[in-house]
N, C-alpha and C positions, 0 to 999 in steps of 0.2 A: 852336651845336654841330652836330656832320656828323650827319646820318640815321641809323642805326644798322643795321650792315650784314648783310645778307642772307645771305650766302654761309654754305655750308656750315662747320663745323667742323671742324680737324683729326682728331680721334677719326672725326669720320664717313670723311673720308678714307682715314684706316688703313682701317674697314673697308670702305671702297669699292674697295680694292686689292686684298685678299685674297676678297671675293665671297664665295662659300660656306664657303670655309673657317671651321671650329671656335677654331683654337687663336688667339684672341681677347686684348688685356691683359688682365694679372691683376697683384694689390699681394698680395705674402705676408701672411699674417697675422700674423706677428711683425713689430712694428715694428722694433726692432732691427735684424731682416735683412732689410727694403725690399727688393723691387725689381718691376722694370716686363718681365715679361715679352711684346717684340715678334713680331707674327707670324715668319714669312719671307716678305717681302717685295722684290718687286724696287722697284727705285727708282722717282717716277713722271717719267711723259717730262718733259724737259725743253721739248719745245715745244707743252707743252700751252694751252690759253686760259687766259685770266685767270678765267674763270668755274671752270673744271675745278681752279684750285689752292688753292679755299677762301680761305680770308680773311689770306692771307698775300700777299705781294708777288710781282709773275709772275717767273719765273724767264727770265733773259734770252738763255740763251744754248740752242743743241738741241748733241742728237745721237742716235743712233741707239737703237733699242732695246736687239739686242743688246752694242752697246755697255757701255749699261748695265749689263745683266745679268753683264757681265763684270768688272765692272769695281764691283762691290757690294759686296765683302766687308769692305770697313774703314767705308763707309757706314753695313751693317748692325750690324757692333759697337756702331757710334755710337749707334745707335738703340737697342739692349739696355741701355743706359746714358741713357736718356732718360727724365721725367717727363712723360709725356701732361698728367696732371690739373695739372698749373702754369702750362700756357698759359692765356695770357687767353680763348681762347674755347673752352675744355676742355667738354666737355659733362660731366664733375663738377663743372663751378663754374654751374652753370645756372643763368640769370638770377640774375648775378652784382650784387652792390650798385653804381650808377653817380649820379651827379649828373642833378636834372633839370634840365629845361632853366630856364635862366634864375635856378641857385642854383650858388653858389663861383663866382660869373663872376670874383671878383678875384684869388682865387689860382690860375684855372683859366688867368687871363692871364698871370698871374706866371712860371708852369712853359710854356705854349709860347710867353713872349717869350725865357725862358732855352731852351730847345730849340733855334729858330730860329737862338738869337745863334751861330754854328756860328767865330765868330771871336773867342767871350768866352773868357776865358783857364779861366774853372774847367767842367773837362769833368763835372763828379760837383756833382749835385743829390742833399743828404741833407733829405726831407720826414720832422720827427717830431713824433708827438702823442699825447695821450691815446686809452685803448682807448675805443673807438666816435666819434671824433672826424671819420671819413669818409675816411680813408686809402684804403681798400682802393676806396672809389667814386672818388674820386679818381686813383689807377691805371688803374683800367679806363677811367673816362671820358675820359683822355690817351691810353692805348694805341688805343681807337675813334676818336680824331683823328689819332693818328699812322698810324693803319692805312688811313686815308682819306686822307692827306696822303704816302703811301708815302714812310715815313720809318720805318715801326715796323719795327726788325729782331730782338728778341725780348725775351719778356716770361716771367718766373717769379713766380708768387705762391703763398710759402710757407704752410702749414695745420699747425696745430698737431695737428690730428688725423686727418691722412691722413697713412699711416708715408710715401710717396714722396714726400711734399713737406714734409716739418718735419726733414728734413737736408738738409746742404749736396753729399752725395753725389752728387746727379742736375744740379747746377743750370748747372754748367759744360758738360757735354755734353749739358744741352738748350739753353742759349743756344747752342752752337756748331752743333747742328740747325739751330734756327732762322735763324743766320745766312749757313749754308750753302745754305740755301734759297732765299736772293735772289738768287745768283748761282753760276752752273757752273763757273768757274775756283773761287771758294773753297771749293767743295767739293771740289772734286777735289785741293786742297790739304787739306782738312780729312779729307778720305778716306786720301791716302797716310798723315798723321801719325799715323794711328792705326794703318795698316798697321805701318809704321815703328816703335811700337811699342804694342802691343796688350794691354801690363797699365799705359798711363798710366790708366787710372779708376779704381787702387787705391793711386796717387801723391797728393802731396799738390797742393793748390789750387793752390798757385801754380805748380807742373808742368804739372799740368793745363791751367793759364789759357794758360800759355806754349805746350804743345805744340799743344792743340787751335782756340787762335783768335790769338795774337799773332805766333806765325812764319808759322803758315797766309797772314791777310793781309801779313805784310809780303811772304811771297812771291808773293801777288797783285801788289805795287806793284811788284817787282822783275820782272816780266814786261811792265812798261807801263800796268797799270792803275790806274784812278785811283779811288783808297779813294773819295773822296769822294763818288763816282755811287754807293756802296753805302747801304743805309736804316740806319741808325745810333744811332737811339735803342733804349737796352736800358732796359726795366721791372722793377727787382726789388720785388715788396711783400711787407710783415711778414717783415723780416728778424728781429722778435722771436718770430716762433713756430719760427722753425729751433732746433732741439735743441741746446745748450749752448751757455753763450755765450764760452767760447771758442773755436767751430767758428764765432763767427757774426763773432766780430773776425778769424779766422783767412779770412773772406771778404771782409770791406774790408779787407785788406792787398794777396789779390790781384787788386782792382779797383784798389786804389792804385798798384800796383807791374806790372801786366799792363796792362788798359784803358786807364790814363793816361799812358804813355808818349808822347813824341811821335811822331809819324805817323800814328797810328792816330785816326780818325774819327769816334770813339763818344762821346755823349753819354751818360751813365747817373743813372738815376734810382731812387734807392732810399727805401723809405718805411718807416719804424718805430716804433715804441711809444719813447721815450728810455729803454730799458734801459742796462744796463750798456757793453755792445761799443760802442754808436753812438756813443753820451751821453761816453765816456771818450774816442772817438776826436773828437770832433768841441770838446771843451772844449780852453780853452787849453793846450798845451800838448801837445795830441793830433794823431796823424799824417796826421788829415784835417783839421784845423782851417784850412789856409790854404790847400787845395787843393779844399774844398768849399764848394758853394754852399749854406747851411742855413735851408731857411721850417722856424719854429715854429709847427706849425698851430693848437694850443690859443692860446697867448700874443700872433699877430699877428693873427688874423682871426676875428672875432664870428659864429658860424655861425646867429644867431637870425633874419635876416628870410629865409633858407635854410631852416631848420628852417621857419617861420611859412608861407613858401610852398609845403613839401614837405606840411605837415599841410594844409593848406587846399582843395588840389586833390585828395587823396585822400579826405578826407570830401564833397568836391562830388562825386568819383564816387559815394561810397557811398551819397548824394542820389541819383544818377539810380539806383542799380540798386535802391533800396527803395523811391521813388518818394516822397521827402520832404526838400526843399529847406532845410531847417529843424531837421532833427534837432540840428544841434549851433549853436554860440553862436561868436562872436569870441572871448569873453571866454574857453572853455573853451581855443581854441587857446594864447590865451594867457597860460593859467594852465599848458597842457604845455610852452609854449617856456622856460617862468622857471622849472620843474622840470626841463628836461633840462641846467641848466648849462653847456650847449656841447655837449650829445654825442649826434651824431647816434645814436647808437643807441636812446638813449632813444625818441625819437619812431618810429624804426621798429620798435619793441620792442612801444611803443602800437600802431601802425595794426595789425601782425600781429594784436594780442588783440582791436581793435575791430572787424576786418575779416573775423574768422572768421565763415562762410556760415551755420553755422545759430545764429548766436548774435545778439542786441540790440544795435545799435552802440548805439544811444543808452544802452542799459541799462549795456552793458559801459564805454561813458565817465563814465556816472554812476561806474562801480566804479572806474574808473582816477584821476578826481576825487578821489575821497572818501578815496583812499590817497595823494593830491600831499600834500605836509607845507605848512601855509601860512607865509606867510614869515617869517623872523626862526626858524624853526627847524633853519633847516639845518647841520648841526655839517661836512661832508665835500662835494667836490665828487659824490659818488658815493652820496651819504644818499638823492635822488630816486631813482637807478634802482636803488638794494638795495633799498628799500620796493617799489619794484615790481617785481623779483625773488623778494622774500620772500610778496608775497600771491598771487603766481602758484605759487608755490610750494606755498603753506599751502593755498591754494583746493584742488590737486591732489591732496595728503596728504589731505585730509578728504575729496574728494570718491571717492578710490581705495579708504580703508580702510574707507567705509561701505556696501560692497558684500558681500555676505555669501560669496562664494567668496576674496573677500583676507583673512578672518578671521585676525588673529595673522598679518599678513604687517607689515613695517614698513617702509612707505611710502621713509621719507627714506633707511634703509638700503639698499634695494634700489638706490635710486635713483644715490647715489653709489656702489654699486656697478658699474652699469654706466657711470657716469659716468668711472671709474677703469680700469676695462678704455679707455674708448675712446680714452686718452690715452696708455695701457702700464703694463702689471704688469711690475715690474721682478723680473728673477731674476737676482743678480748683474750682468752686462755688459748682459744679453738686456732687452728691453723686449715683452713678448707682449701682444698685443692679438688676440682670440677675435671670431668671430663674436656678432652681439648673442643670437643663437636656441642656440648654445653655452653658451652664457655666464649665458644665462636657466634651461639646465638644471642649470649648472654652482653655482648659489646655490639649488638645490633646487625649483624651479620649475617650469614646463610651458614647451614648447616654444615662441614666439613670445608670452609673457609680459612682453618689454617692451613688446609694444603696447597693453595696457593699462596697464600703467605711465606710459603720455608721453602719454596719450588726452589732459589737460586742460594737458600743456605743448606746444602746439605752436607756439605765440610764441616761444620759448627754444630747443627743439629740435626733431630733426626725426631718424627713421630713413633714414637715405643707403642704397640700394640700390645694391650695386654692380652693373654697368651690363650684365655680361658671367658673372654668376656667381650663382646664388640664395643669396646672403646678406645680411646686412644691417649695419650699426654705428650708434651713436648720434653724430649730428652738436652741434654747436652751433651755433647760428648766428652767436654771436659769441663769442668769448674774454673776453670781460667778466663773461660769468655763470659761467666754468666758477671765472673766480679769485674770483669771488662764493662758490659753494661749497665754493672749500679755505681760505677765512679766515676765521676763527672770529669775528674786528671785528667782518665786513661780517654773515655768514650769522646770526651771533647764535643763537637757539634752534634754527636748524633746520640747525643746523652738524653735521656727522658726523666723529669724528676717524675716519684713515686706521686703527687698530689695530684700530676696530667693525667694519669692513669685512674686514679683512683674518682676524680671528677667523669669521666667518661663512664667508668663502671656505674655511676650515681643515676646520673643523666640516663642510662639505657636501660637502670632495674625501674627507677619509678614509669618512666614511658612504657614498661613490660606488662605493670602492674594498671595502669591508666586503659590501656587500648585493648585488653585480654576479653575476646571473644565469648564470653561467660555471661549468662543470666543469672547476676549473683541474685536475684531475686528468688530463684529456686534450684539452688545447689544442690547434687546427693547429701545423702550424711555420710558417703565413704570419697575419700581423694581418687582410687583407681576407678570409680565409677563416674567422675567429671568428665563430660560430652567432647573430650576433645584427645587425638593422637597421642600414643603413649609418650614419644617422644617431646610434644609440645608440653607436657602434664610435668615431665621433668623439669625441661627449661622453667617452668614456672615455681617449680618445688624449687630450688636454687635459688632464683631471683629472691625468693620472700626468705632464703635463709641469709644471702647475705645485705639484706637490706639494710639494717645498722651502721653497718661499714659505707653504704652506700647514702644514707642520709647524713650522717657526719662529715659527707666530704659534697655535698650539694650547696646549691649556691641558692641563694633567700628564692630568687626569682623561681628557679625549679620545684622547692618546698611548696610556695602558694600555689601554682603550676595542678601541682599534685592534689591539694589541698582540695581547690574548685574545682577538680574533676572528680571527687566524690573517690581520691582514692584510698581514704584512712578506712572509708567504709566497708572497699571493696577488699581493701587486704584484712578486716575484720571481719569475714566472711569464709577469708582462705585460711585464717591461721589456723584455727583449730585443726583442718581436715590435714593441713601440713604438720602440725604437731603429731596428727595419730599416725601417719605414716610413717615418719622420720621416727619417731619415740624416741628422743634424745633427750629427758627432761633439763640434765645439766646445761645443754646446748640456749633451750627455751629459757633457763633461769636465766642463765648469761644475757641473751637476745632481749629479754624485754629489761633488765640492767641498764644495757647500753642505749633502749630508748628513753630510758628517763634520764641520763646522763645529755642526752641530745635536745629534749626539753628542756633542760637549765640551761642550756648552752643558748636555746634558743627565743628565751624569753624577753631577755632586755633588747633584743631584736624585731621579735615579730610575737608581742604576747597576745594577740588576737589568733595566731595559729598555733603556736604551744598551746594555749586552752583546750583545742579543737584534740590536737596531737593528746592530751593527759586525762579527757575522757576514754577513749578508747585504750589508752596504756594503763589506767586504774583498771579498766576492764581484764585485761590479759594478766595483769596481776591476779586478778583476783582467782581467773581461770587456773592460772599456774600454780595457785596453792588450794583450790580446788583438786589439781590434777596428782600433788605431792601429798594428798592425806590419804 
């Protein structure tokens, strides 16, 4: 396998462009409403060195600067419609999972003898497997040899928990970035078409596909040029963590119907979990089943003497840096290869927890031993890694609630509370995802309180700092544990349903909203001018966005609670100045929607407080359509 390459990353580039400048990416925090906001950036030269363009392919052709600058403006669109963190060498996916060397050599020959074959009839490689089966390493370690073999012409890998990359929204005009990048005719075809017309990213896919990269190149080829001299391998991975799956079929259609056309050059390779969209497209009788090329990674290829030599080298490191050749046994590796049942995760699951610096490897494999199930008990492919899900787990709960400032705080609740932010609190349409230090205030908490919450899971997850912003969210490191914790099967006692969680969240907006230090009696008329900490002013902007959510899942007693503490009055007070901030009108339509829906619900219950509740919500209607004329 090629050396692993040096050069810079795109993200670093963005900001080697703009130099001093502030206005940096940023991911809104509503997942729902994603997006990637671009500096203003001029384009960069075109005849620049191979050093100075990062780890993408040199761009072949010059011209001028001003040119450029002139000549930016459907470029830059392109770019406002792009996902940074989906490129394979995004410094969000930082030291991303990859094969080492000398493990998946058979199916790593399999996918670049189909790459090369550029004259086999099936353009479209579908890779599906079980979650932690090594997909995502797999990806990347093809994209590091296509990138070395300049052949890689763009790569997306979708994340279930970063909002800019878990839709299909960004994913076509960032392959078309990226493909625009290897060459200055097809960007300058990629540039006019957006010129040409400049609301195609809120068209659908196969518009999209069509305007932004299938006329572009053909009108490359109608000027002379020969597709083929372009790098032509596109990367899509975890097409199952993109948001709904029929946005995810509604994307192999138009890889089927865009990409695979004839003339066009591109090899595509996509990798996913066998959900529904793939698994239905690719069975007989399905629209890719005779136009794709399909490796079953679980079912053709045994990842055990892979696993055997991935554990083996990593505990001989963990030999030289303790200074004990001996710590561990053959027999132990190979009591973890015949528990991970095929799934690389497992073992990377292990090294994380045996690997951690101030902890016992040897002690910690004794632990991870002692929880393998011996054989003849395993009922599930997945029985090995929920037993060690569940004691990482349990270990944390006990070791977090026996501290005497979490007194009466509960562990597993908190936990998949934040665990359920980091995925999206759905409000109607909207899916809001909160900073994690929001979010920790927002469940009644202290500010930067999930860091102690995840001290003793740091094998499983991990707080992702966004890169350009001081905040934070809860990562996972793989999708295996997050569907660990929403099935009650696998999580067993330490299962939380969604309704525990969502009662907590109820219970801790209205109290937010009841006890807030404010003299609603003479509020600014601006929200940033309310008498109280910037970061307290947030926490409250929050609370009253997701209160819907949080009054549909409270209990009568809390409604009246709220009710006699004068709080309909007080958050009748706040809304406006949170409407002008936020300026979401869609959001506000939704939000007072869902309070008249909670009114009916809560009429034949309590119709002396729905009254109370449907003066002030005729109110806020009427402001909202005040606000929309």
């Amino acid at each position: 396998m090629p050396p692993k390459s040096k050069k810079p990353s795109i993200l670093s580039r963005f900001v080697s462009l703009v130099g001093g400048r502030s206005n940096k990416p940023t991911v809104d925090h509503r997942q729902g409403s994603a997006k990637v906001a671009i500096p203003d950036l001029s384009l960069p030269m075109e005849n620049s060195t191979s050093e100075s363009q990062g780890s993408q392919p040199p761009i072949r052709q010059s011209k001028s600067e001003n040119e450029i600058m002139d000549s930016s403006q459907g470029w830059e669109l392109l770019l406002k419609h792009t996902a940074p963190n989906a490129l394979h060498d995004s410094d969000a996916r930082y030291d991303p999972p990859k094969c080492d060397e000398d493990t998946r050599v058979e199916v790593i020959a399999e996918i670049t003898d189909w790459i090369q074959d550029r004259g086999g009839p099936q353009r479209l490689l579908c890779m599906t497997g079980a979650a932690g089966s090594g997909k995502s390493a797999l990806q990347q370690t093809i994209a590091e040899i296509c990138l070395n073999n300049d052949t890689l012409g763009s790569t997306f890998f979708f994340s279930a928990s970063d909002p800019s990359r878990n839709t299909v929204k960004y994913i076509i005009p960032t392959i078309a970035y990226q493909l625009g990048r290897t060459n200055d005719t097809l960007r300058r075809c990629i540039k006019a078409a957006v010129e040409g017309d400049p609301l195609v990213f809120s068209k659908s896919l196969r518009t999209q596909m069509a305007t932004l990269i299938v006329k572009p190149s053909q009108r490359c080829e109608g000027t002379g040029m020969d597709l083929t001299t372009l790098p032509y391998v596109i990367l899509i991975d975890g097409l199952d963590e993109c948001t709904g799956e029929d946005r995810q079929a509604e994307l192999l259609t138009a890889v089927k119907e865009g990409l695979l056309v004839n003339g066009l050059p591109f090899r595509i390779f996509i990798a996913s979990r066998p959900e529904w969209a793939i698994r239905t497209a690719l069975e007989p009788g399905g629209h890719l089943r005779n136009v794709a090329y399909h490796i079953q990674l679980s079912d053709n290829y045994d990842a055990s003497s892979d696993m055997r030599r991935y554990l083996q080298r990593r505990f001989e490191d963990i030999g030289l840096r303790i200074g004990n050749s001996h710590w561990f046994t053959e027999d132990s590796i190979e009591t973890l290869v015949r528990a991970a049942s095929g799934q690389f995760v497992y073992v990377a699951t292990v090294y994380k927890y045996i690997s951690e610096r101030r902890a016992s490897p040897a002690g910690r494999l004794k632990i991870v031993l002692d929880w393998t199930p011996h054989e003849g008990q395993k009922a599930r492919p997945f029985e090995s890694l929920d037993r060690l899900y569940a004691n990482i787990l349990l270990a944390a709960k006990n070791a977090y609630e026996a501290v005497d400032t979490h007194s009466g705080h509960d562990f597993l609740l908190l936990f998949n509370a934040h665990h359920l932010n980091a995925i999206g609190i759905l409000i109607g349409s909207f899916s809001l995802s909160f900073t994690a230090d929001s979010f920790s205030v927002m469940l009644g908490l202290e500010a930067g309180a999930e860091e102690n919450l995840i001290t003793d899971l740091r094998s499983l997850v991990t707080l992702e700092m966004d890169m350009h912003l001081p905040r934070s969210r809860l990562h996972m490191y793989h999708k295996s544990f997050s569907d660990f914790l929403e099935v009650e099967s696998r999580a067993k006692d330490l299962f939380v349903p969604r309704s525990r969680v969502y009662t907590r969240l109820a219970k801790c907006c209205l109290q937010h909203i009841v006890e807030c230090p404010l003299d609603f009696d003479s509020l600014p008329a601006k929200w940033e001018e309310l008498p109280l900490p910037k970061a307290q002013r947030q926490y409250l902007s929050d609370v009253a966005e997701v209160l819907p959510l949080a009054l549909n899942r409270a209990t009568a007693d809390e409604v009246a609670d709220f009710t006699n503490k004068d709080g309909w009055s007080k958050l009748d007070k706040l809304l406006p100045l949170t409407y002008d901030s936020r300026g979401h009108p869609l959001f506000f339509n939704e939000w007072t929607t869902d309070i008249d829906d909670f009114i009916d619900r809560l009429k034949s219950r309590e119709p002396e407080i729905a009254a109370v509740i449907a003066e002030f919500a005729g109110k806020w209607k009427r402001q909202r359509e005040e606000r929309s004329v």
